[in-house]
VOBA-1610 file (N, C-alpha, C; in pm, whole numbers, padded with zeros to 5 digits, always signed):
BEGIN
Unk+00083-00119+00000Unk+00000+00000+00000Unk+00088+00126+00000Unk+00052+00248-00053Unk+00115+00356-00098Unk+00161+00389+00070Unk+00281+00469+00066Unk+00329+00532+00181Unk+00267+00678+00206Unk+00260+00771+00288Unk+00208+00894+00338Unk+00295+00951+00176Unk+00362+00963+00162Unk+00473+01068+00052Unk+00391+00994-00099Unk+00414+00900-00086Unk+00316+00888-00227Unk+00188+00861-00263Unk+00152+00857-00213Unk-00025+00841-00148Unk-00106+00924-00303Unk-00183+00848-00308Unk-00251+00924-00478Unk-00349+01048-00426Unk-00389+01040-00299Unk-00489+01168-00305Unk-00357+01279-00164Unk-00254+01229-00169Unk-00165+01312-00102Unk-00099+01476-00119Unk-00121+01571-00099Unk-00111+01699-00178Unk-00179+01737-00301Unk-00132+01817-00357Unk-00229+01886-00468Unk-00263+01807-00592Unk-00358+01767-00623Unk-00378+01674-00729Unk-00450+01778-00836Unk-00417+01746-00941Unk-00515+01832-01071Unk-00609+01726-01114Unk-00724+01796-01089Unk-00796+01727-01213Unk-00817+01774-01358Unk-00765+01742-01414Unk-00687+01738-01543Unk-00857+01751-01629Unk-00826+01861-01735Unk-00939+01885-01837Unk-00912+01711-01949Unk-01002+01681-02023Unk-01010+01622-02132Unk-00951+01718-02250Unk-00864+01720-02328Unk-00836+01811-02468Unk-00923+01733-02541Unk-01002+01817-02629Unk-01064+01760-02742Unk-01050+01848-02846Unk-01051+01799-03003Unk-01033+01864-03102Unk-01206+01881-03128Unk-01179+01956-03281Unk-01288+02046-03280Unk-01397+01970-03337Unk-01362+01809-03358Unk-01484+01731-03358Unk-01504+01656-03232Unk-01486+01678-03139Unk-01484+01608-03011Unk-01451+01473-02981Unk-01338+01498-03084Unk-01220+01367-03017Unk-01124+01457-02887Unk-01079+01341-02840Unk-00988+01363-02701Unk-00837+01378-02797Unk-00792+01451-02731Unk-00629+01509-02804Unk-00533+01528-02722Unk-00423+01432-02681Unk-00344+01403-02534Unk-00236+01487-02602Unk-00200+01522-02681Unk-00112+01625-02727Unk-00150+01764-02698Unk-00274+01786-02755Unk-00330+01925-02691Unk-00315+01949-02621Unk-00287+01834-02476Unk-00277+01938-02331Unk-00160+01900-02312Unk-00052+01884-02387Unk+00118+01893-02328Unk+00166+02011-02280Unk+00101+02165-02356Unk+00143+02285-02266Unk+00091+02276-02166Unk-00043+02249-02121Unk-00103+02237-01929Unk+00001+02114-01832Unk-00020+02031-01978Unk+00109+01955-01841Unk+00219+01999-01823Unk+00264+02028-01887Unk+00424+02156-01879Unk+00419+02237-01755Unk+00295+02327-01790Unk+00287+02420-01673Unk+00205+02386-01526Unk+00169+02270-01538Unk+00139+02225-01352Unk+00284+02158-01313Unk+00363+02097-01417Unk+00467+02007-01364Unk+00527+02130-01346Unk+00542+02236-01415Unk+00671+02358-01321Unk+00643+02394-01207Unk+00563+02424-01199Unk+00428+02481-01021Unk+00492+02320-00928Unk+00543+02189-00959Unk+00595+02131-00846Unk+00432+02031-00873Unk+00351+02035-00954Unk+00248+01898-00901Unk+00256+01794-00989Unk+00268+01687-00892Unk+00327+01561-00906Unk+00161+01459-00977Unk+00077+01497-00945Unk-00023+01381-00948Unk-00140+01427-01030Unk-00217+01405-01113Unk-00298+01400-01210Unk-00438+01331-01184Unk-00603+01382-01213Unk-00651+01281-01171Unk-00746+01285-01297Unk-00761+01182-01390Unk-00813+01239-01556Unk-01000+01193-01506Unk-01013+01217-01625Unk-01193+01171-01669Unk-01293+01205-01533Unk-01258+01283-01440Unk-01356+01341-01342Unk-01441+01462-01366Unk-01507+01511-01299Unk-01609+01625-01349Unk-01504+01770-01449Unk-01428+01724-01396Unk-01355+01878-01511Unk-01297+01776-01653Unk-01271+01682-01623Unk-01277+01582-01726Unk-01348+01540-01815Unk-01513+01546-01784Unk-01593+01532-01844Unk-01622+01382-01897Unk-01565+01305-01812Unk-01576+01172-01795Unk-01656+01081-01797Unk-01801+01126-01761Unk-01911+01071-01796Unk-01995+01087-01961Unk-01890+01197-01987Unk-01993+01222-02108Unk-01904+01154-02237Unk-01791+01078-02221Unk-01672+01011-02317Unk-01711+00837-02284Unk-01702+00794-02404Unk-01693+00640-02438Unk-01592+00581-02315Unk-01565+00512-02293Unk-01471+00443-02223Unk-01370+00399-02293Unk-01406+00367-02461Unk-01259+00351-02526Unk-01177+00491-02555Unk-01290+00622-02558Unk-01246+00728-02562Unk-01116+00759-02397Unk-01201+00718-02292Unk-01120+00785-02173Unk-00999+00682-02145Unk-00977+00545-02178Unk-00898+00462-02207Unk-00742+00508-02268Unk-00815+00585-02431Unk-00669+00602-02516Unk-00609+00726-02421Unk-00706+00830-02374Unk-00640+00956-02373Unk-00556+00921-02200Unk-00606+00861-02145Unk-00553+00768-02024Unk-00437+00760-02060Unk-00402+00649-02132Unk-00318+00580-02106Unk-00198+00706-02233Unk-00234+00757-02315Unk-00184+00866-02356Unk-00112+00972-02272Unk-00213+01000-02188Unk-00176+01117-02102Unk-00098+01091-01961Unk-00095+00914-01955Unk-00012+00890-01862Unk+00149+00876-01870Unk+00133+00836-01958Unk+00263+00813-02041Unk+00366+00925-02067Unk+00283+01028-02109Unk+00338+01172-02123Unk+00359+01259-02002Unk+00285+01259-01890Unk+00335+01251-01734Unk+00389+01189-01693Unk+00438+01096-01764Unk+00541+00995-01622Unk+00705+01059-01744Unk+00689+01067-01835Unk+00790+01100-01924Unk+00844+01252-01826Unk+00743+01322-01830Unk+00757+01466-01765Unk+00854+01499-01644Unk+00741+01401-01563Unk+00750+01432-01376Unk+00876+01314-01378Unk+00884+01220-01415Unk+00979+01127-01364Unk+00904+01043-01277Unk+01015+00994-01162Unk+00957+00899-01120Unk+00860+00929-00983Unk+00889+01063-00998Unk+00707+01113-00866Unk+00602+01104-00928Unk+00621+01106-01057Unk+00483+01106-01122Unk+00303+00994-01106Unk+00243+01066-01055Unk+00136+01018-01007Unk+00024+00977-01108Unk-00096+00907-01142Unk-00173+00941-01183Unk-00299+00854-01178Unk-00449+00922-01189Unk-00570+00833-01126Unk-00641+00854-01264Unk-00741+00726-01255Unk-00843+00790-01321Unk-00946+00736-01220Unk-01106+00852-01270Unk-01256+00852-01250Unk-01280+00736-01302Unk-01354+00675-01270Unk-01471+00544-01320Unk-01617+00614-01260Unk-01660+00649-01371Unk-01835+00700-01306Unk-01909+00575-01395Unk-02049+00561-01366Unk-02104+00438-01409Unk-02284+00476-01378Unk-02379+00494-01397Unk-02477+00460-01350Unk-02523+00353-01260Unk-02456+00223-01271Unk-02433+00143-01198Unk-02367+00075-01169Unk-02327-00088-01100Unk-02188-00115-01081Unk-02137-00204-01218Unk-02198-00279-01268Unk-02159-00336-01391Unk-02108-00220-01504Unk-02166-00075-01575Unk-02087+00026-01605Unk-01960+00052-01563Unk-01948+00057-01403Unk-01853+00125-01360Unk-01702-00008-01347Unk-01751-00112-01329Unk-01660-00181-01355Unk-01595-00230-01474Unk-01698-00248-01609Unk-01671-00201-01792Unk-01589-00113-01767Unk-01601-00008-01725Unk-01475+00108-01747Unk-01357+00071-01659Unk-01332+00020-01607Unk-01223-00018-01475Unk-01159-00183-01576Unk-01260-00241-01624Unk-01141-00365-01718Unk-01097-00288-01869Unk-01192-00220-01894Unk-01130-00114-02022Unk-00966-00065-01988Unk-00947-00047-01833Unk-00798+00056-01841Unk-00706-00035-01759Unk-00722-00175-01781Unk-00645-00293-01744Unk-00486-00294-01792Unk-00442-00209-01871Unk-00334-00240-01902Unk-00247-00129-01925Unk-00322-00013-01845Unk-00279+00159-01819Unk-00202+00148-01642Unk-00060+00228-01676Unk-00042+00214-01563Unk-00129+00340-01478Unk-00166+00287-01401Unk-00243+00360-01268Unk-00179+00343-01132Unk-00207+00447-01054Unk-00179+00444-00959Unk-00293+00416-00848Unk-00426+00457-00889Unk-00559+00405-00858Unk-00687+00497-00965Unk-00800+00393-00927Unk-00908+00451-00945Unk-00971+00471-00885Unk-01071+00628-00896Unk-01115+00690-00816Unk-01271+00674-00897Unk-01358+00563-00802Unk-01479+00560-00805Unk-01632+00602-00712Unk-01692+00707-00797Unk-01761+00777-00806Unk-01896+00674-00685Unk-02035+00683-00664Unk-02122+00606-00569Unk-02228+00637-00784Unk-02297+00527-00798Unk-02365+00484-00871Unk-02440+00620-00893Unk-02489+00652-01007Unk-02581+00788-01007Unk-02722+00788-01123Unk-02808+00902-01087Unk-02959+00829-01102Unk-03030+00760-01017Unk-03045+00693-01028Unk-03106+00579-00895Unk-03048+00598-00788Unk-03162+00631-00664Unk-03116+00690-00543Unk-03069+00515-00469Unk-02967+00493-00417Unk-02935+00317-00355Unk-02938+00351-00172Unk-02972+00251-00135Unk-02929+00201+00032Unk-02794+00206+00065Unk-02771+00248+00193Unk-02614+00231+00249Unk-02552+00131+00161Unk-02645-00009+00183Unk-02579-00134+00192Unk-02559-00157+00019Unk-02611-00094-00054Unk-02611-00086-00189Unk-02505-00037-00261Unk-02454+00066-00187Unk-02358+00170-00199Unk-02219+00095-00168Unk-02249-00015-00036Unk-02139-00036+00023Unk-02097-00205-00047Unk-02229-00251-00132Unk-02197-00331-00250Unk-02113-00292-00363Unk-02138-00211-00442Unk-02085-00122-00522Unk-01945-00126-00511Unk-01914-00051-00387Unk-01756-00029-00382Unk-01686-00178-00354Unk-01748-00236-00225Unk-01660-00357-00281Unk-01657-00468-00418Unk-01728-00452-00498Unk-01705-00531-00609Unk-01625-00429-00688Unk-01576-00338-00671Unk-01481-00188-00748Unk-01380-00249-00680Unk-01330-00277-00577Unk-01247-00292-00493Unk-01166-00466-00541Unk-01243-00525-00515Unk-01205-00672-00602Unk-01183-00670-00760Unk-01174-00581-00789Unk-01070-00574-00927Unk-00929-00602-00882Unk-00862-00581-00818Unk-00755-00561-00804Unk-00697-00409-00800Unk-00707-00305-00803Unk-00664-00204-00847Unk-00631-00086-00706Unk-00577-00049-00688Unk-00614+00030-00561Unk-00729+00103-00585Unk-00791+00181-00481Unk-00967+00292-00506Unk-00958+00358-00447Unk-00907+00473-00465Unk-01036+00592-00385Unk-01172+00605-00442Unk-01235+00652-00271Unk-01375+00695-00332Unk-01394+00780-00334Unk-01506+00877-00402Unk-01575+00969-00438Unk-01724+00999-00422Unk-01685+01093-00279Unk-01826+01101-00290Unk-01836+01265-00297Unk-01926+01264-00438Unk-02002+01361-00509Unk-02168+01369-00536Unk-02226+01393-00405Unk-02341+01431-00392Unk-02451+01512-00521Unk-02386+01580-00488Unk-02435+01743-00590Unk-02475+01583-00743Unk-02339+01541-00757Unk-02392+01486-00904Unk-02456+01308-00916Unk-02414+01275-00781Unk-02448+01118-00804Unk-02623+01098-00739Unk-02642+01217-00644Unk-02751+01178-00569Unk-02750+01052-00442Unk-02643+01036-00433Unk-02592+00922-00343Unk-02511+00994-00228Unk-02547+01000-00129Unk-02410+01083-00031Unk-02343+00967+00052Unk-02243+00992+00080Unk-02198+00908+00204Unk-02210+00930+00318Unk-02209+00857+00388Unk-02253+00880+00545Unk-02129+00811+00636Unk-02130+00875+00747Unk-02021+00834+00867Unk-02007+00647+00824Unk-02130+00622+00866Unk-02140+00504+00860Unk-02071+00350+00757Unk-02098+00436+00628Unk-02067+00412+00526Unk-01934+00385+00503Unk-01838+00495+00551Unk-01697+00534+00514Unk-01686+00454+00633Unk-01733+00439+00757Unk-01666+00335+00877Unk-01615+00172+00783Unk-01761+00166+00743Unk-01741+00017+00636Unk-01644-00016+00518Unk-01617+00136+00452Unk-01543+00120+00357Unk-01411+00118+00332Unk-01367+00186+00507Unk-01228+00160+00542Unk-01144+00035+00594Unk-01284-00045+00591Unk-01252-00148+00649Unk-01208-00250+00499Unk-01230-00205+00373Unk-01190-00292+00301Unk-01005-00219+00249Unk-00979-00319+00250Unk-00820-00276+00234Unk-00743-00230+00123Unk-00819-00235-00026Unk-00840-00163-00154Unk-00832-00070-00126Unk-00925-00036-00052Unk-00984+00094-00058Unk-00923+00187+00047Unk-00828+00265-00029Unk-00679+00394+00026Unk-00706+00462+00032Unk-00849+00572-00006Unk-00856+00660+00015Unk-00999+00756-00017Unk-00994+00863+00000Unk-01163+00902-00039Unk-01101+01081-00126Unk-01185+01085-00166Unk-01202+01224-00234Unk-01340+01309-00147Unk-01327+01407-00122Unk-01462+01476-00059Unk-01529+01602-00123Unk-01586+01566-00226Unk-01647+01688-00288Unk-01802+01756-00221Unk-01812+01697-00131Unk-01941+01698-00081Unk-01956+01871-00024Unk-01874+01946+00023Unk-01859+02066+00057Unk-01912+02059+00215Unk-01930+01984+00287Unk-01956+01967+00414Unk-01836+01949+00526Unk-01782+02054+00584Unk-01667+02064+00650Unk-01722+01968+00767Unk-01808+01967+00840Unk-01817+01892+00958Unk-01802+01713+00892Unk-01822+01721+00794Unk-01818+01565+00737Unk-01742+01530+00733Unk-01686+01641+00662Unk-01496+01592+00645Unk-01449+01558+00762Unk-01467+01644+00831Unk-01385+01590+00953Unk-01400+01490+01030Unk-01518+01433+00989Unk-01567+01305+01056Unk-01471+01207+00964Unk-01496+01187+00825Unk-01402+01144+00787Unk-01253+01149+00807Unk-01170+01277+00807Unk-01084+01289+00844Unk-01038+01173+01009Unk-01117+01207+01055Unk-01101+01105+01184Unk-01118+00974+01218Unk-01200+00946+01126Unk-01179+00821+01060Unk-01078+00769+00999Unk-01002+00810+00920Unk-00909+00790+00820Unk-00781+00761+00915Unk-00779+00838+01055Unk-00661+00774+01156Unk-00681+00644+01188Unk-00767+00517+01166Unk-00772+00415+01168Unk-00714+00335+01097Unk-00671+00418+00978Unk-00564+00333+00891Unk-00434+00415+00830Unk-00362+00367+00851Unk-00212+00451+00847Unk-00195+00470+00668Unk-00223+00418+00614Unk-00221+00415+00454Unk-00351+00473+00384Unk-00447+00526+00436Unk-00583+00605+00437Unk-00584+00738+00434Unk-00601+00781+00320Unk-00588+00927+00308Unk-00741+01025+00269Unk-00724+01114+00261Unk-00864+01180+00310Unk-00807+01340+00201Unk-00876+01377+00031Unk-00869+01475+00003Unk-00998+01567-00008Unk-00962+01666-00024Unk-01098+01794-00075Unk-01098+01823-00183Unk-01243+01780-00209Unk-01267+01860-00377Unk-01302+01980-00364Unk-01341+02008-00311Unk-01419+02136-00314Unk-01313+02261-00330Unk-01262+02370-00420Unk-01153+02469-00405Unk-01165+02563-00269Unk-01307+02626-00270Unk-01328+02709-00191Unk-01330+02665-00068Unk-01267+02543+00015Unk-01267+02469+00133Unk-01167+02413+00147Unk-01048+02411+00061Unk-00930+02399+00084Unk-00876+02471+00196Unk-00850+02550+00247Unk-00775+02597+00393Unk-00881+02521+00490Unk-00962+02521+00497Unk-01040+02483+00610Unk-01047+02322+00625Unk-00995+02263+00505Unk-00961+02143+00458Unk-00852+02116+00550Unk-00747+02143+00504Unk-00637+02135+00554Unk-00646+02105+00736Unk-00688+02214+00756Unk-00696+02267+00910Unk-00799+02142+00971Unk-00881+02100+00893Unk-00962+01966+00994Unk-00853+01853+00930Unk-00767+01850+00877Unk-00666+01707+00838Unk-00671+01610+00719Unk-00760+01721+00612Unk-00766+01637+00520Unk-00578+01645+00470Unk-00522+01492+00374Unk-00394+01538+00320Unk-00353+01584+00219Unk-00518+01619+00111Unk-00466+01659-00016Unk-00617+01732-00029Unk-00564+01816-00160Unk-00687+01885-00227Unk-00629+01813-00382Unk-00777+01881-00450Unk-00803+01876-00583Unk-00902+01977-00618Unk-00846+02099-00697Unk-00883+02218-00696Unk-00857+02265-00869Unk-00959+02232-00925Unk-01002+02254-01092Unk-00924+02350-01081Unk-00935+02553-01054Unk-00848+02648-01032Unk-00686+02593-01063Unk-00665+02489-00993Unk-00496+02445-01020Unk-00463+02440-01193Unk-00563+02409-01253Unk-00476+02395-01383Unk-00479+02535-01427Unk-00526+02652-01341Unk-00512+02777-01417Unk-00395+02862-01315Unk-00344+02856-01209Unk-00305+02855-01104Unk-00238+02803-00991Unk-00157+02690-01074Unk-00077+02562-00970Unk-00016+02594-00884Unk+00075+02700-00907Unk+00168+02758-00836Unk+00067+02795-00679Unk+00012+02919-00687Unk-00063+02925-00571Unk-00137+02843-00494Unk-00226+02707-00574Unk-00276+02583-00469Unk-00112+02547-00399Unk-00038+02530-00462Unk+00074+02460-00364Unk+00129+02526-00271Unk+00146+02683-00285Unk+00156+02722-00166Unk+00038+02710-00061Unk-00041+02763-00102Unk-00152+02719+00000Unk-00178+02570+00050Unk-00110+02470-00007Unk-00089+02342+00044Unk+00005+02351+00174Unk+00128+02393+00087Unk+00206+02419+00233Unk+00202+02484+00356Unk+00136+02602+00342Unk+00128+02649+00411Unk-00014+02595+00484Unk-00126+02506+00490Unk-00187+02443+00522Unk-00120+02347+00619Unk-00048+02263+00503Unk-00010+02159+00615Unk+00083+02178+00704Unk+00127+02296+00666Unk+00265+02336+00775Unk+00159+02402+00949Unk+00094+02411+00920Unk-00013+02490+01036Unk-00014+02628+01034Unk+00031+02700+00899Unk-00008+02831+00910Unk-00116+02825+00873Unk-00259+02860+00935Unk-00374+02889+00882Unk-00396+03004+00847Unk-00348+03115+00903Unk-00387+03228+00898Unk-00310+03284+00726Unk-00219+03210+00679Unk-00139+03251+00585Unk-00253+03170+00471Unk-00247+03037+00514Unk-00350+02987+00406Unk-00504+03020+00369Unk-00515+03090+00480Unk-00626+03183+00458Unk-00640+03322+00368Unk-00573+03345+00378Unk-00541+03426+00297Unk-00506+03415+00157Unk-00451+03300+00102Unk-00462+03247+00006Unk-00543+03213-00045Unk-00614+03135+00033Unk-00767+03093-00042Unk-00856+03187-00095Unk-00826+03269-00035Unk-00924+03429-00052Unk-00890+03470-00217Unk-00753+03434-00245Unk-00729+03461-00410Unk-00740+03341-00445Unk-00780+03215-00432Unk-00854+03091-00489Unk-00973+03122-00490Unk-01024+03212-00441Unk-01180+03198-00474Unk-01224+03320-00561Unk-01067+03413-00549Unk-01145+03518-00681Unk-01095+03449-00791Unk-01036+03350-00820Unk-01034+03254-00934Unk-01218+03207-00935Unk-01187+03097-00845Unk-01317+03044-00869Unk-01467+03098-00917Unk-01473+03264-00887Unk-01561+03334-00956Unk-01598+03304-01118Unk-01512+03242-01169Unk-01514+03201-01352Unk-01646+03085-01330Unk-01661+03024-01217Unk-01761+02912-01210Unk-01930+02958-01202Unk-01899+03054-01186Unk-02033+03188-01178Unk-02072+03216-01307Unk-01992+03250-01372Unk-02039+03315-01475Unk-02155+03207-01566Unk-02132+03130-01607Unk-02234+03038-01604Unk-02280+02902-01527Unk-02399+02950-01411Unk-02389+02854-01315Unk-02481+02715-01398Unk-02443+02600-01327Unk-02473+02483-01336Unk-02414+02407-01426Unk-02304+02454-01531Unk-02216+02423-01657Unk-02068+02317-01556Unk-02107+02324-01422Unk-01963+02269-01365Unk-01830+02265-01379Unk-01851+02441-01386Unk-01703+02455-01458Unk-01665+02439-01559Unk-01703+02346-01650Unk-01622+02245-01792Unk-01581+02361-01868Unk-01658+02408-01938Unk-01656+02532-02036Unk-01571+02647-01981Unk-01614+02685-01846Unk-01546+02791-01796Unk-01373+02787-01802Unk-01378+02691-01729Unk-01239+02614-01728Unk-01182+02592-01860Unk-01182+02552-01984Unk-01113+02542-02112Unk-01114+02680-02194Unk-01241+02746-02162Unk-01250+02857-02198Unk-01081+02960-02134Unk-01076+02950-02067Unk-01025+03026-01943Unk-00840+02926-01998Unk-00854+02858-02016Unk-00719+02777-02051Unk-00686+02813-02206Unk-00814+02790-02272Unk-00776+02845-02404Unk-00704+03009-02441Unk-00743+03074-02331Unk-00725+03221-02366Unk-00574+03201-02288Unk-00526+03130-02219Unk-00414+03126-02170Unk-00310+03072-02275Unk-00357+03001-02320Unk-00257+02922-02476Unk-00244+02769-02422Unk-00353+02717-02303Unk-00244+02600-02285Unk-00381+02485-02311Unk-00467+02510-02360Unk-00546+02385-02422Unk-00651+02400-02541Unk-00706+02337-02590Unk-00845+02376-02679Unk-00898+02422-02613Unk-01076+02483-02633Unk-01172+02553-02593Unk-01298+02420-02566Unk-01252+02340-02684Unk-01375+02258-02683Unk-01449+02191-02576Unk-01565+02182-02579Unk-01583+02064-02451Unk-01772+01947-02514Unk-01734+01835-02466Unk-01830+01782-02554Unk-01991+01824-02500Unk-02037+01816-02628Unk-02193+01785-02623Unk-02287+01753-02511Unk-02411+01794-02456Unk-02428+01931-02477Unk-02364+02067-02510Unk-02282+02065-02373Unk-02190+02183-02373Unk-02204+02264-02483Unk-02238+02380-02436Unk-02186+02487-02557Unk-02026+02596-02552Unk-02043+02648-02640Unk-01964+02751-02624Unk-01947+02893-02547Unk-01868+02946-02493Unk-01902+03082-02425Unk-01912+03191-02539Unk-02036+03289-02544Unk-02050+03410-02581Unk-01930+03463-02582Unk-01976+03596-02654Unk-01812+03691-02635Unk-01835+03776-02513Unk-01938+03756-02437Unk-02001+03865-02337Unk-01944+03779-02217Unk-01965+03633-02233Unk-01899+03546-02165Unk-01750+03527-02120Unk-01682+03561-02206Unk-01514+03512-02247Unk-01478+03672-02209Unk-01529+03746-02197Unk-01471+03905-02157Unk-01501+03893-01973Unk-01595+03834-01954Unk-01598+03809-01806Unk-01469+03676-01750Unk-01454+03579-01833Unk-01324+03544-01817Unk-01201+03587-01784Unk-01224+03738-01911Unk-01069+03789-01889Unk-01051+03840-01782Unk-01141+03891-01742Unk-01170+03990-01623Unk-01136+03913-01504Unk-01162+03787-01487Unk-01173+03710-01396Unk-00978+03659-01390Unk-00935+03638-01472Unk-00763+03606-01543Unk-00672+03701-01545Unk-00734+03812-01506Unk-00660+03930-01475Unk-00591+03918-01340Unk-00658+03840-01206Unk-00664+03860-01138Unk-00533+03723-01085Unk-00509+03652-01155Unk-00377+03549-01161Unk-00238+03626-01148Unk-00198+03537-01030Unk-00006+03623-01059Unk+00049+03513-01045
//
């Protein structure tokens, strides 16, 4: 099992956009300038096909090539710190495990699976799920993403799920600080059990209840600053990482501009005008206005 130093949800993780060309193929070349510029900022770990990924809305042979594409080209990069996860989302567990033998022969460091979505399930349903994810073989974090699965986790839940030995770690997008920390305290039950935050705007406060890593979309526009604010998190300056976050969240204002889009658009939009990826993002998705992309700049101004 991974050590505290290499731990897949350990410090700043990106969740990494999908590049797609302008017919909405995936393009692992397209994002060699973004990987360039998080690997200078110092981040070691990658986490592909998740909500800034757009992972649910790609084939599985689609999130497969650009996988194992985009891993390849990070481990070339970072060397041998180089980290990297993918999402498995699924409607249910037979989906979610199709996508998990699809990337059988990608090196991974784990997969990070999502709670079944659509159909609202029972604890014990939930806590089926992950262990048949878990008997793949593969290491797992979990993911629990409320807002999109309709499934939350509960104390209870994560008591059970730590108990399977796959299962290294959790992701917490849920935006519930008192949860976290329940989790967080949980997670001292196992020395190889790690505990990150999705959420950007809860990163310092993250830190400060003991989660050991974030994953903060903002990072691929902004790496440099999540990592200080990492450090200075885990070092116990709060008051410094507070202050930081405060310019993570006038980033995060780009997620406003059109609410309920989850970022996707905002985010490539916002990368494209930087030079370091396409614009595209698949179907539905549209494009940003020009009324749109001027509130971007406005918002990109505000990066140092």
């Amino acid at each position: 099992m991974p050590t505290h130093a290499d731990h897949p949800v350990a410090g700043v993780t990106i969740p990494l956009v999908t590049a797609l060309d302008e017919r909405g193929r995936p393009d692992a070349a397209a994002v060699q300038p973004l990987l360039a510029h998080v690997a200078a900022a110092g981040i070691t770990t990658l986490m592909l096909a998740g909500t800034n990924g757009e992972g649910p809305l790609l084939s599985d042979g689609d999130v497969r090539a650009y996988t194992a594409d985009v891993s390849a080209r990070w481990r070339e990069l970072v060397g041998e710190r180089a980290r990297v996860t993918v999402t498995v989302a699924g409607a249910g567990t037979r989906e979610t495990l199709h996508r998990i033998e699809g990337l059988a022969d990608v090196e991974l460091d784990a997969v990070v699976a999502l709670a079944p979505f659509y159909f609202r399930h029972t604890e014990h349903e939930l806590l089926a799920h992950f262990r048949a994810i878990a008997a793949q073989g593969r290491p797992v974090v979990v993911y629990n993403s409320p807002g999109y699965t309709g499934n939350a986790f509960t104390v209870p839940l994560m008591r059970s799920l730590i108990e399977v030995p796959e299962i290294i770690g959790l992701k917490d997008s849920s935006g519930d600080l008192a949860l976290l920390g329940q989790f967080c305290a949980l997670a001292k039950q196992r020395p190889d059990f790690r505990v990150a935050q999705g959420v950007e705007w809860r990163m310092a406060d993250a830190l400060q209840a003991g989660a050991a890593g974030v994953v903060p979309g903002v990072g691929m526009l902004a790496p440099a600053l999540c990592v200080e604010l990492f450090r200075h998190g885990v070092r116990g300056d709060h008051t410094e990482a507070a202050r930081l976050q405060r310019e993570v969240d006038e980033l995060a204002a780009l997620f406003a501009i059109r609410p309920g889009c989850s970022g996707v658009v905002a985010t490539k939009s916002a990368l494209h005008l930087l030079g370091l990826c396409p614009p595209h993002a698949a179907p539905p998705f549209q494009p940003y206005t020009e009324d749109e992309l001027a509130a971007v700049k406005d918002v990109l101004r505000r990066i140092r």
